[in-house]
Predicted model as a PDB file, atoms N, CA, C, CB and O in Angstrom, pLDDT in the B-factor column:
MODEL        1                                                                  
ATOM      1  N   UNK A   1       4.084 -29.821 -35.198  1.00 82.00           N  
ATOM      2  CA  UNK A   1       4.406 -29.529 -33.812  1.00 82.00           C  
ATOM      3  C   UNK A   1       3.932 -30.688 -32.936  1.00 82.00           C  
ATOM      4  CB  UNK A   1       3.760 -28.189 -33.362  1.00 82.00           C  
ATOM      5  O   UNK A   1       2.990 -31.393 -33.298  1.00 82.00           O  
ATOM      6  N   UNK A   2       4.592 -30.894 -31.763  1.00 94.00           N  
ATOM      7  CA  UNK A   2       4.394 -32.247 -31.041  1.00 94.00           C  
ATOM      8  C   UNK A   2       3.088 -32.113 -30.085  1.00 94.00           C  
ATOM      9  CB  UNK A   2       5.798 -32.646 -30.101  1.00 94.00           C  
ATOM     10  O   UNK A   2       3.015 -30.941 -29.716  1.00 94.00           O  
ATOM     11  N   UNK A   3       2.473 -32.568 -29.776  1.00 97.00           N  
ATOM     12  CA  UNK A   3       1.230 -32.454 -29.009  1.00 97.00           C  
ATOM     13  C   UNK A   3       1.468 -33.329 -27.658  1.00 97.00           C  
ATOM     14  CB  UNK A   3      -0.087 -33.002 -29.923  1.00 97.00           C  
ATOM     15  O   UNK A   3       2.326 -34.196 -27.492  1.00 97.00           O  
ATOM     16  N   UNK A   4       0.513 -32.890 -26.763  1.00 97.00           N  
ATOM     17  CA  UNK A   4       0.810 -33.188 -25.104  1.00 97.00           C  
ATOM     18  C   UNK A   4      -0.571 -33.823 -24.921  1.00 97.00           C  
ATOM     19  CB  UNK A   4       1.145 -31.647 -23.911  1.00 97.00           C  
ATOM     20  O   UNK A   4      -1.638 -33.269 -25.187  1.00 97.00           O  
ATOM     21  N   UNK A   5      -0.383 -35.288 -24.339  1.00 98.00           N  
ATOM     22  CA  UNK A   5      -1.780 -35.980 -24.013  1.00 98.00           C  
ATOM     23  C   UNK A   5      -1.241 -35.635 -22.291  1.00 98.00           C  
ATOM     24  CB  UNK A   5      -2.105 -38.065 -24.695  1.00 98.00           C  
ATOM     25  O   UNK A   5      -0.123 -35.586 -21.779  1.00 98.00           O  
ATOM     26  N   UNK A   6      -2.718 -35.426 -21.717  1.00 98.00           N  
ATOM     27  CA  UNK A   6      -2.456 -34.684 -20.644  1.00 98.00           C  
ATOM     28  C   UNK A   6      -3.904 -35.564 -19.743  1.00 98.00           C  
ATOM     29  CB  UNK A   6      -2.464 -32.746 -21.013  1.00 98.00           C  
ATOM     30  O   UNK A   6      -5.011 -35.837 -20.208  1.00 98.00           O  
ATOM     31  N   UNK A   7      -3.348 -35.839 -18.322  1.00 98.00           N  
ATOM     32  CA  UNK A   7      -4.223 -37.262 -17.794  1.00 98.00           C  
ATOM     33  C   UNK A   7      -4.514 -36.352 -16.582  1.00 98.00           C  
ATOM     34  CB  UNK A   7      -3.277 -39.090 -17.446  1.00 98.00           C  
ATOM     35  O   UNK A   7      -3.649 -35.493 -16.412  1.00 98.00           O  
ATOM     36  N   UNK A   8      -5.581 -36.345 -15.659  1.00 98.00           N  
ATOM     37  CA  UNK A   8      -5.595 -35.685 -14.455  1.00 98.00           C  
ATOM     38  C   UNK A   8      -5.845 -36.823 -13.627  1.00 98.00           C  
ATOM     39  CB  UNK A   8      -6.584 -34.527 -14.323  1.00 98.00           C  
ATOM     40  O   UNK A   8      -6.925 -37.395 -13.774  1.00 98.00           O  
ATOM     41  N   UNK A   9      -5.102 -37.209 -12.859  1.00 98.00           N  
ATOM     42  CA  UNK A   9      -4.481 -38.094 -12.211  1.00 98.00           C  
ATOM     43  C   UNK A   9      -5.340 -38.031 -10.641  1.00 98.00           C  
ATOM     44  CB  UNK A   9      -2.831 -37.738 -12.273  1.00 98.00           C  
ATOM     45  O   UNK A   9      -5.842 -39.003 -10.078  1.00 98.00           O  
ATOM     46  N   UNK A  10      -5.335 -36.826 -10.224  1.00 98.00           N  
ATOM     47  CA  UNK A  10      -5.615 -36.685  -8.805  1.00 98.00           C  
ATOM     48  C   UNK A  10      -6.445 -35.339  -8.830  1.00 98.00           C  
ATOM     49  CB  UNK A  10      -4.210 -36.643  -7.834  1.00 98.00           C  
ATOM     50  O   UNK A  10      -6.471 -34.400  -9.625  1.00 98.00           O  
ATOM     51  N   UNK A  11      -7.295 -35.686  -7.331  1.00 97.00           N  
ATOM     52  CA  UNK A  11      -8.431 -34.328  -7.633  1.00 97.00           C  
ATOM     53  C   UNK A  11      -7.678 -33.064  -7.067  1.00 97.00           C  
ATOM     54  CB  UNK A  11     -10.152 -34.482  -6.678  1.00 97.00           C  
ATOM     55  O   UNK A  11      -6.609 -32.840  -6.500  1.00 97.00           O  
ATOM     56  N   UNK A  12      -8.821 -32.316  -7.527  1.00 97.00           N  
ATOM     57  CA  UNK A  12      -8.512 -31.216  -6.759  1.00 97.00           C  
ATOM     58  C   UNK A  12      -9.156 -30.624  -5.969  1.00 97.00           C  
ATOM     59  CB  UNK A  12      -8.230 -30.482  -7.270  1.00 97.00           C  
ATOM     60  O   UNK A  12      -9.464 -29.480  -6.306  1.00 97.00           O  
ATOM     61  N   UNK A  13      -9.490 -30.967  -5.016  1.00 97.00           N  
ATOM     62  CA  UNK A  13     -10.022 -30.924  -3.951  1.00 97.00           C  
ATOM     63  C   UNK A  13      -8.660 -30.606  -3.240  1.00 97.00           C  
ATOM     64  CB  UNK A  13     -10.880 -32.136  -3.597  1.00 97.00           C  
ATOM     65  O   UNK A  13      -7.513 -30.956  -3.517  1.00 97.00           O  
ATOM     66  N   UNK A  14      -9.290 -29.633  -1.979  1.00 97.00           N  
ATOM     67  CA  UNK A  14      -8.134 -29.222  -1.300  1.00 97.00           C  
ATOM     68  C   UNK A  14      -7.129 -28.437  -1.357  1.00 97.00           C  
ATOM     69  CB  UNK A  14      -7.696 -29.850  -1.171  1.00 97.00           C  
ATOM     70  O   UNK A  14      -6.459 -27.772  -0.567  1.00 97.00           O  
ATOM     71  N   UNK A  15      -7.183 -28.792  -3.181  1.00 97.00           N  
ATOM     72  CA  UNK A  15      -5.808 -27.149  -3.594  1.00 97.00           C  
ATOM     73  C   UNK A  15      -5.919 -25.905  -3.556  1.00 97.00           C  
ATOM     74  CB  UNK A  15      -5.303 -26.886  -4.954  1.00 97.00           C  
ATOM     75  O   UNK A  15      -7.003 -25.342  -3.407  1.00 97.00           O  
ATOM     76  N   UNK A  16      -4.934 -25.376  -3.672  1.00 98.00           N  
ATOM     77  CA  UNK A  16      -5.296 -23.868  -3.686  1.00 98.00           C  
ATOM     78  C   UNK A  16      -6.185 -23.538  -5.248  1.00 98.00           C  
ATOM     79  CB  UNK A  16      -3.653 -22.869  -3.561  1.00 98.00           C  
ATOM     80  O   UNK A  16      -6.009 -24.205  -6.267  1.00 98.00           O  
ATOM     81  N   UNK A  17      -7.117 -22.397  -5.136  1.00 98.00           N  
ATOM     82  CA  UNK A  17      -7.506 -21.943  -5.683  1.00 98.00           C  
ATOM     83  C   UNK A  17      -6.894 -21.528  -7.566  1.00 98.00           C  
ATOM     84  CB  UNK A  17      -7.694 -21.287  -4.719  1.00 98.00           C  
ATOM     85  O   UNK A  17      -7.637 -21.523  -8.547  1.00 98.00           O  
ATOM     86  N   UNK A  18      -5.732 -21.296  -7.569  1.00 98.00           N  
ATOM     87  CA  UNK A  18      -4.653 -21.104  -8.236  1.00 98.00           C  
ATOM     88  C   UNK A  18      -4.762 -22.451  -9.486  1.00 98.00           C  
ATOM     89  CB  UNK A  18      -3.318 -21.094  -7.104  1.00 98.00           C  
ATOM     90  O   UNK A  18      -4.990 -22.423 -10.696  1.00 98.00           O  
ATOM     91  N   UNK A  19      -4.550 -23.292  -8.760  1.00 98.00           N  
ATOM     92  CA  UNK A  19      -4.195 -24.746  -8.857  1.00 98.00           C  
ATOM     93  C   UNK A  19      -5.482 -25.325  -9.537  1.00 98.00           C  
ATOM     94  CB  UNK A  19      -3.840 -25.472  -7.335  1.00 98.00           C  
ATOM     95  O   UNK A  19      -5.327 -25.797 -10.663  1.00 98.00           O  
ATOM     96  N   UNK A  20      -6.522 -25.340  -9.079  1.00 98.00           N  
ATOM     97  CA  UNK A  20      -7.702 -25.611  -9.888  1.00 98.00           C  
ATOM     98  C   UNK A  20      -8.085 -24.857 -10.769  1.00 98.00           C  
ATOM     99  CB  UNK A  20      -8.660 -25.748  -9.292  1.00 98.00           C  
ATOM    100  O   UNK A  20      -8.887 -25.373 -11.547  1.00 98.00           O  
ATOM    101  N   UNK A  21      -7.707 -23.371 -11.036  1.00 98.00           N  
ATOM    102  CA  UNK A  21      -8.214 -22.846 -12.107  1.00 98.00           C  
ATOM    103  C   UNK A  21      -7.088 -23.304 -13.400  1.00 98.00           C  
ATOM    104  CB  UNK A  21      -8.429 -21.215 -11.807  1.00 98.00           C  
ATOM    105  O   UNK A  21      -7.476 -23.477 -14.556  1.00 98.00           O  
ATOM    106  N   UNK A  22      -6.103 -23.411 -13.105  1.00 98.00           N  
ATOM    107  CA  UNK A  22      -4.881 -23.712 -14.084  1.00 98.00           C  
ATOM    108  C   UNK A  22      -5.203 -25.475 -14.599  1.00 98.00           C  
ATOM    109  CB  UNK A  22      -3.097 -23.480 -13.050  1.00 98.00           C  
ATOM    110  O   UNK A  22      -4.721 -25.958 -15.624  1.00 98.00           O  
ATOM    111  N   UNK A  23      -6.069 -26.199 -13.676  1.00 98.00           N  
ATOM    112  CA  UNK A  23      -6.206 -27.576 -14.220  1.00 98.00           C  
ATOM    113  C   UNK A  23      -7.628 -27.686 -14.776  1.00 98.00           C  
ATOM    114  CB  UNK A  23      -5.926 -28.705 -13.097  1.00 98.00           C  
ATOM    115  O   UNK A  23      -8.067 -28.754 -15.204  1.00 98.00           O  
ATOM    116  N   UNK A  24      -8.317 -26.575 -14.758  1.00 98.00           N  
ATOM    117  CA  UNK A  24      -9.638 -26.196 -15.225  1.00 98.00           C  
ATOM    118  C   UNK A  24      -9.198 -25.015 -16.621  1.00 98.00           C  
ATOM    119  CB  UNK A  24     -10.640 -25.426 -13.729  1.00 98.00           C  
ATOM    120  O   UNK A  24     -10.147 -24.586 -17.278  1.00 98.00           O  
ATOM    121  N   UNK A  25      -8.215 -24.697 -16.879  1.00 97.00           N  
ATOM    122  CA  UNK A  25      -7.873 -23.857 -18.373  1.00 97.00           C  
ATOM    123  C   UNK A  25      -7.187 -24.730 -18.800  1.00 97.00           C  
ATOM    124  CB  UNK A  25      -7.080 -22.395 -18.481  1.00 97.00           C  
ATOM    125  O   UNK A  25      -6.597 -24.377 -19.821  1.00 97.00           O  
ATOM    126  N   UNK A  26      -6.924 -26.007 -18.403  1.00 97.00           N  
ATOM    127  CA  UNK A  26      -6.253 -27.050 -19.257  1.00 97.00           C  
ATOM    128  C   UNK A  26      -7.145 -27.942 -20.107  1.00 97.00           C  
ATOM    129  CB  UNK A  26      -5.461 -27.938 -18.392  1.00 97.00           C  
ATOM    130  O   UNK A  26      -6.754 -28.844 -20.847  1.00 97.00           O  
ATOM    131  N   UNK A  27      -8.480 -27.537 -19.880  1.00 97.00           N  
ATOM    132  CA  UNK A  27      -9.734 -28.669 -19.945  1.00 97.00           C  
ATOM    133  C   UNK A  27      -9.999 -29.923 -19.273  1.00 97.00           C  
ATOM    134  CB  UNK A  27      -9.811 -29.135 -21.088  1.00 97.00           C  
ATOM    135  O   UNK A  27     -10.751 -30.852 -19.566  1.00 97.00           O  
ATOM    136  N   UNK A  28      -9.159 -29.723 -18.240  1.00 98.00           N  
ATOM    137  CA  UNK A  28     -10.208 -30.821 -17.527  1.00 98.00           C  
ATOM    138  C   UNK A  28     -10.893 -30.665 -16.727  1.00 98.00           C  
ATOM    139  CB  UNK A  28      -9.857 -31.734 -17.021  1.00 98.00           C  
ATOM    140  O   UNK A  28     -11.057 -29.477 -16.451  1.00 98.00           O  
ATOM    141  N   UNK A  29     -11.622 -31.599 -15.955  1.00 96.00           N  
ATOM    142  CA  UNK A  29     -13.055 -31.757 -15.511  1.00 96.00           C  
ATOM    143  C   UNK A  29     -12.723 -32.732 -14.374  1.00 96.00           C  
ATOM    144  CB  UNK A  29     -14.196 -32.355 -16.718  1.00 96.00           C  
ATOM    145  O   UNK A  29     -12.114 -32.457 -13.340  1.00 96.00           O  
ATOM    146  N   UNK A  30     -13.262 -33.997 -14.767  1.00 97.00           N  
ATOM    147  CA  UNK A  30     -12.636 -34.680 -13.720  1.00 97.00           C  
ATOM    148  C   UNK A  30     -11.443 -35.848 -13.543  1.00 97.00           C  
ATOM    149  CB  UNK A  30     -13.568 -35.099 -13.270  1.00 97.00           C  
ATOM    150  O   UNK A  30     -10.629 -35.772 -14.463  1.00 97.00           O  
ATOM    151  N   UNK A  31     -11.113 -37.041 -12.456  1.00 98.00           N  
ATOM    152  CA  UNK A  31     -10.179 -37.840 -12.269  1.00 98.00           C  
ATOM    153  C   UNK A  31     -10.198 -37.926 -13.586  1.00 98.00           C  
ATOM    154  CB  UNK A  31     -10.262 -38.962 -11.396  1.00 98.00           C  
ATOM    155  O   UNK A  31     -10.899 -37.150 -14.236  1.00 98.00           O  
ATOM    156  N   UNK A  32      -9.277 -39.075 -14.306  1.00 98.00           N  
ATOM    157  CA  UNK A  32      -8.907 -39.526 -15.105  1.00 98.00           C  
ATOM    158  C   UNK A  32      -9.667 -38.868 -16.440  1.00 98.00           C  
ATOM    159  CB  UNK A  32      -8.943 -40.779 -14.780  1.00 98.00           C  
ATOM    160  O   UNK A  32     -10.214 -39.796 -17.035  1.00 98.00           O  
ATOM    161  N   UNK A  33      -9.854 -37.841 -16.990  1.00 98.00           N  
ATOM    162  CA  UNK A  33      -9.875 -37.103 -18.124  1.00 98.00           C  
ATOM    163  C   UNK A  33      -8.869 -36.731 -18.978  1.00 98.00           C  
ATOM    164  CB  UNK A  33     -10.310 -36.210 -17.870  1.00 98.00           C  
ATOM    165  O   UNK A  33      -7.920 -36.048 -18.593  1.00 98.00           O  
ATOM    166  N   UNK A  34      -8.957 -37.006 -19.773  1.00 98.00           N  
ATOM    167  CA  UNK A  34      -8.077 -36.702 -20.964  1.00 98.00           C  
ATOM    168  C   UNK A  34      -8.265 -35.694 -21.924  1.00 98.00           C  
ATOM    169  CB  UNK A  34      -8.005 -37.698 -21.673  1.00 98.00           C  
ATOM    170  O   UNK A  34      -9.382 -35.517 -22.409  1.00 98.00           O  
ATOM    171  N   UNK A  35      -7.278 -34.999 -22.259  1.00 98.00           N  
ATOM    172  CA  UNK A  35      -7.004 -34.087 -22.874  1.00 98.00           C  
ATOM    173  C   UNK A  35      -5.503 -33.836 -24.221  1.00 98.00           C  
ATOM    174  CB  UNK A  35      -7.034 -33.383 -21.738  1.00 98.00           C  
ATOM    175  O   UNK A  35      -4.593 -34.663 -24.172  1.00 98.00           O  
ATOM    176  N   UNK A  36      -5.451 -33.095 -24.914  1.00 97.00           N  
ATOM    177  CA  UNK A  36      -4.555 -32.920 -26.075  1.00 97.00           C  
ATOM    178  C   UNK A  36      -3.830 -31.581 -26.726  1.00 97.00           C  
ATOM    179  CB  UNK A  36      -5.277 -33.393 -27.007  1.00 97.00           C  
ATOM    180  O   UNK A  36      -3.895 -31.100 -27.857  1.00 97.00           O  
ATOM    181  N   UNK A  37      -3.214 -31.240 -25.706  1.00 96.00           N  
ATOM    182  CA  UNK A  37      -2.981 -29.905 -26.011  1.00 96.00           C  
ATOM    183  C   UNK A  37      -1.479 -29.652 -26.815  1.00 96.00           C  
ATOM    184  CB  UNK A  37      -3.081 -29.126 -24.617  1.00 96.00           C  
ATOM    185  O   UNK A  37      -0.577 -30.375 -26.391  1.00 96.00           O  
ATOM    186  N   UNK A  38      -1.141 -28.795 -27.823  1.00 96.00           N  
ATOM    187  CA  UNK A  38      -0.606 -28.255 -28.409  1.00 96.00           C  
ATOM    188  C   UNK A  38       0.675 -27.678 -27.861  1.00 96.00           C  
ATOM    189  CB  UNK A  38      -1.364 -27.652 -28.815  1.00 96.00           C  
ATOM    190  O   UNK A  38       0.667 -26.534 -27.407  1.00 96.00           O  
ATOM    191  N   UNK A  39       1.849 -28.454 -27.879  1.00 96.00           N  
ATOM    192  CA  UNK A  39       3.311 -28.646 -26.619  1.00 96.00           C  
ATOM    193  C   UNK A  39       3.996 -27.080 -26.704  1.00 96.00           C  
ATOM    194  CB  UNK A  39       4.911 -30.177 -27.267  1.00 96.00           C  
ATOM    195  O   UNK A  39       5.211 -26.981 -26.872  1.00 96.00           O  
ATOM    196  N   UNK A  40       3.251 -26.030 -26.593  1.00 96.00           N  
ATOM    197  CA  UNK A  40       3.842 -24.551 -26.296  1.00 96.00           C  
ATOM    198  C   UNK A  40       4.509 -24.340 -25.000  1.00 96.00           C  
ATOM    199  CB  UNK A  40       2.737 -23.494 -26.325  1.00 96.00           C  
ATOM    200  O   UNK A  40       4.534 -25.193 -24.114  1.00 96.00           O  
ATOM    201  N   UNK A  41       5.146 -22.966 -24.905  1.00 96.00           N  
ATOM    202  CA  UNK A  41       5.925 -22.779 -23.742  1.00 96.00           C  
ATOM    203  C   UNK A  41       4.287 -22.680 -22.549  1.00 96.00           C  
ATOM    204  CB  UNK A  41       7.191 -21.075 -23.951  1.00 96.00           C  
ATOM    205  O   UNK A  41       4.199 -23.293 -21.485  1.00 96.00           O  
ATOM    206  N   UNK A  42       3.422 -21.954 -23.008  1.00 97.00           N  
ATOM    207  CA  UNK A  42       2.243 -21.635 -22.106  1.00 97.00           C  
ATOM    208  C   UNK A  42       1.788 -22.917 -21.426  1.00 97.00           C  
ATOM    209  CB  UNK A  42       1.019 -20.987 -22.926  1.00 97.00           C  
ATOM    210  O   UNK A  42       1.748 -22.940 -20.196  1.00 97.00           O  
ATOM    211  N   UNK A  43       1.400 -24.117 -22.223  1.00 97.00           N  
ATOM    212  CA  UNK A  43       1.135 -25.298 -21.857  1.00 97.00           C  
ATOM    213  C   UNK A  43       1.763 -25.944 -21.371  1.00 97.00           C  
ATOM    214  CB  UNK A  43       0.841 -25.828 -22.445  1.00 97.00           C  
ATOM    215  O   UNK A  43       1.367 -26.985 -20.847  1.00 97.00           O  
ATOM    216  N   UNK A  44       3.160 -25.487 -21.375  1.00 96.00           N  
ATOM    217  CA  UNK A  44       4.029 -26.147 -20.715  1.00 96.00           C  
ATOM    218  C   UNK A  44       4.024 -25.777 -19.409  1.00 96.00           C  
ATOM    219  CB  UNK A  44       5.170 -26.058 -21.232  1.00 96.00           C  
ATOM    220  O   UNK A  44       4.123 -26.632 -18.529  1.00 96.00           O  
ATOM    221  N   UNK A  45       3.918 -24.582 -19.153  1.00 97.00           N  
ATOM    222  CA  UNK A  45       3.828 -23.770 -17.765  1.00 97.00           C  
ATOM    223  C   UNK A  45       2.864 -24.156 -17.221  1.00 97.00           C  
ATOM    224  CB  UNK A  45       3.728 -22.350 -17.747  1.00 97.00           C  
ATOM    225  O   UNK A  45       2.975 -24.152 -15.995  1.00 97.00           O  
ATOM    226  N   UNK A  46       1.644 -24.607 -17.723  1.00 98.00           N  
ATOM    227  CA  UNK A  46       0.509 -24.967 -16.863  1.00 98.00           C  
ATOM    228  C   UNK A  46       0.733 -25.959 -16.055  1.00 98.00           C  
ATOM    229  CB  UNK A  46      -0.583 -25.283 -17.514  1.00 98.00           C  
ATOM    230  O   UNK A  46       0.344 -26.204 -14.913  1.00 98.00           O  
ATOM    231  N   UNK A  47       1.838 -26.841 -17.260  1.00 98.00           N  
ATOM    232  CA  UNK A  47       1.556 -28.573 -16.684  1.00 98.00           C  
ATOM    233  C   UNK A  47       2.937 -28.214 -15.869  1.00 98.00           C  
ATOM    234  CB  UNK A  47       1.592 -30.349 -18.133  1.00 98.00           C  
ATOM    235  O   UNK A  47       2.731 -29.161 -15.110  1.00 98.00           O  
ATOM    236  N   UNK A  48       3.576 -27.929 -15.609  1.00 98.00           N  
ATOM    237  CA  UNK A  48       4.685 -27.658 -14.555  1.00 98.00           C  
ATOM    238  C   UNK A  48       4.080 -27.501 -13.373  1.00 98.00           C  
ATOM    239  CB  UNK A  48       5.552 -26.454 -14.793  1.00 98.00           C  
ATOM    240  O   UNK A  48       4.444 -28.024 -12.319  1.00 98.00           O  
ATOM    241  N   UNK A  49       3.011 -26.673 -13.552  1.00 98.00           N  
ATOM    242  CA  UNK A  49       2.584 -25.884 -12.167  1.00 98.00           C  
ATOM    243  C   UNK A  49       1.777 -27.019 -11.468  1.00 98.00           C  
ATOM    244  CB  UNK A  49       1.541 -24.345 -12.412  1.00 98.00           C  
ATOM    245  O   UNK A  49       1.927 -27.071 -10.247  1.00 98.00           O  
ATOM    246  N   UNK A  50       0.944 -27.940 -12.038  1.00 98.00           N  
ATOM    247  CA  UNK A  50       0.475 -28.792 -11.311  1.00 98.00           C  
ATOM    248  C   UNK A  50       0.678 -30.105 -11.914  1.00 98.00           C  
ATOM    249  CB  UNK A  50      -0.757 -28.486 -11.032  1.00 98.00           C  
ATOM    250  O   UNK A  50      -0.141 -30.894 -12.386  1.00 98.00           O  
ATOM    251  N   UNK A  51       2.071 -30.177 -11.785  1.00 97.00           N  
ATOM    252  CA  UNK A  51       2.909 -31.884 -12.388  1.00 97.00           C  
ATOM    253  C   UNK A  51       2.215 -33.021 -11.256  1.00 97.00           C  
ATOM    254  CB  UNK A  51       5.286 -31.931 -12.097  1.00 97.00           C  
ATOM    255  O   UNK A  51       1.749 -34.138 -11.482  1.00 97.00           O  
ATOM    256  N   UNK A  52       2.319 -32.418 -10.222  1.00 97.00           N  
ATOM    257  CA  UNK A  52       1.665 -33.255  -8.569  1.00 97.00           C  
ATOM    258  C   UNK A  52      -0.113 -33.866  -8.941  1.00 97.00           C  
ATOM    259  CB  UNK A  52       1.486 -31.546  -6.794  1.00 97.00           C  
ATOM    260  O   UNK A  52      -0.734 -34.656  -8.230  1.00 97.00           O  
ATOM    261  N   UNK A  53      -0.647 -33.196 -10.295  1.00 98.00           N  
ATOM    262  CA  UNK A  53      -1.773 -33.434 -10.474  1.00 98.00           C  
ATOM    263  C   UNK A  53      -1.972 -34.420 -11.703  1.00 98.00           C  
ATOM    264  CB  UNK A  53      -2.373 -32.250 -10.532  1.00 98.00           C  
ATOM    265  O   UNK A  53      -2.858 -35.272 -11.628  1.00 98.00           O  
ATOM    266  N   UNK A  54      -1.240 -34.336 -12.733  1.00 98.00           N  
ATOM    267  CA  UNK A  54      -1.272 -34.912 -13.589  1.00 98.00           C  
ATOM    268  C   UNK A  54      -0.363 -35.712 -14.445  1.00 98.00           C  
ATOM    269  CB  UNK A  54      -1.670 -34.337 -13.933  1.00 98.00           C  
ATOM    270  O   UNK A  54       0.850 -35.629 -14.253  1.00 98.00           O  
ATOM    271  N   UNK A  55      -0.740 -36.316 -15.176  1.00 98.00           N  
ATOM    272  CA  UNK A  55       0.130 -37.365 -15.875  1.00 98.00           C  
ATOM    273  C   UNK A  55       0.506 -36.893 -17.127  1.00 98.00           C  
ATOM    274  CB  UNK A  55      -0.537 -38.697 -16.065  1.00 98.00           C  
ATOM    275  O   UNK A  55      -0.502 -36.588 -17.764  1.00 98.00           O  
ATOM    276  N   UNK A  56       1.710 -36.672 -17.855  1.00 98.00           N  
ATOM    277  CA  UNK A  56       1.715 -36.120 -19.387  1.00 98.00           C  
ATOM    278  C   UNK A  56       2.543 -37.351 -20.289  1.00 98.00           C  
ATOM    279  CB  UNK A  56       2.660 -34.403 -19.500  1.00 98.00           C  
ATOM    280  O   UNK A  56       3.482 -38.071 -19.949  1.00 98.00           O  
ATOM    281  N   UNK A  57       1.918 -37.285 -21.345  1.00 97.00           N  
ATOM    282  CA  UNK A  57       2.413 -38.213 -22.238  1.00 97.00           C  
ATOM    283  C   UNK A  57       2.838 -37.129 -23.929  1.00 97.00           C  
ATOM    284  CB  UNK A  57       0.986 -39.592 -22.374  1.00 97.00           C  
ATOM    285  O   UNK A  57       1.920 -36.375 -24.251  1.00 97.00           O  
ATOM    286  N   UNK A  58       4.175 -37.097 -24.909  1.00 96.00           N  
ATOM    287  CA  UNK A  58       4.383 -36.706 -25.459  1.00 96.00           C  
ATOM    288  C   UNK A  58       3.795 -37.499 -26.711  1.00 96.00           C  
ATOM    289  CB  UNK A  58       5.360 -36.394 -25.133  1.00 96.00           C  
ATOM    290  O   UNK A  58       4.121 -38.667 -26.924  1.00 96.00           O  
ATOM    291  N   UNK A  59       2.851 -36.750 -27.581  1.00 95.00           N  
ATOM    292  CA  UNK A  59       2.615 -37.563 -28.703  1.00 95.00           C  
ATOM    293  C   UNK A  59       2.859 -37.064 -30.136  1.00 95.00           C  
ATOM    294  CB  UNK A  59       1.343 -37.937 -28.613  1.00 95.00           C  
ATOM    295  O   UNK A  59       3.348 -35.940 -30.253  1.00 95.00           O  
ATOM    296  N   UNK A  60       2.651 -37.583 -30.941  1.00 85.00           N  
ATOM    297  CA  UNK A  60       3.428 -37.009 -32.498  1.00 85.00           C  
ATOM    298  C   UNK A  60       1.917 -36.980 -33.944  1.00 85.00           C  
ATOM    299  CB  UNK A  60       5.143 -38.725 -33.119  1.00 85.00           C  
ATOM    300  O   UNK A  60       2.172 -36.628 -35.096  1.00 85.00           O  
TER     301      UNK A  60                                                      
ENDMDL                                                                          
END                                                                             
């Protein structure tokens, strides 16, 4: 299965509440953290919801 390198690009400061908990169940923490998550429909929904936050890269 294809895996999702996943970059947090911009803070979150300022967002809604919503928005930081969904970029905080993604595992990240802070700016530029990296992460590797497992390319499901769920993970996919996360990173949709805050595309404005982060950077995704498809890896194999």
């Amino acid at each position: 299965m294809a895996k999702l390198r996943i970059t947090l690009v911009k803070s979150v400061i300022g967002q809604k509440p919503e928005k930081k908990a969904t970029v905080r169940s993604l595992g990240l923490k802070k700016i530029n953290s990296v992460v590797e998550q497992e390319a499901n429909d769920a993970i996919k929904g996360m990173v949709a919801s805050v595309a404005h936050l982060v950077k995704v890269e498809e890896i194999n």
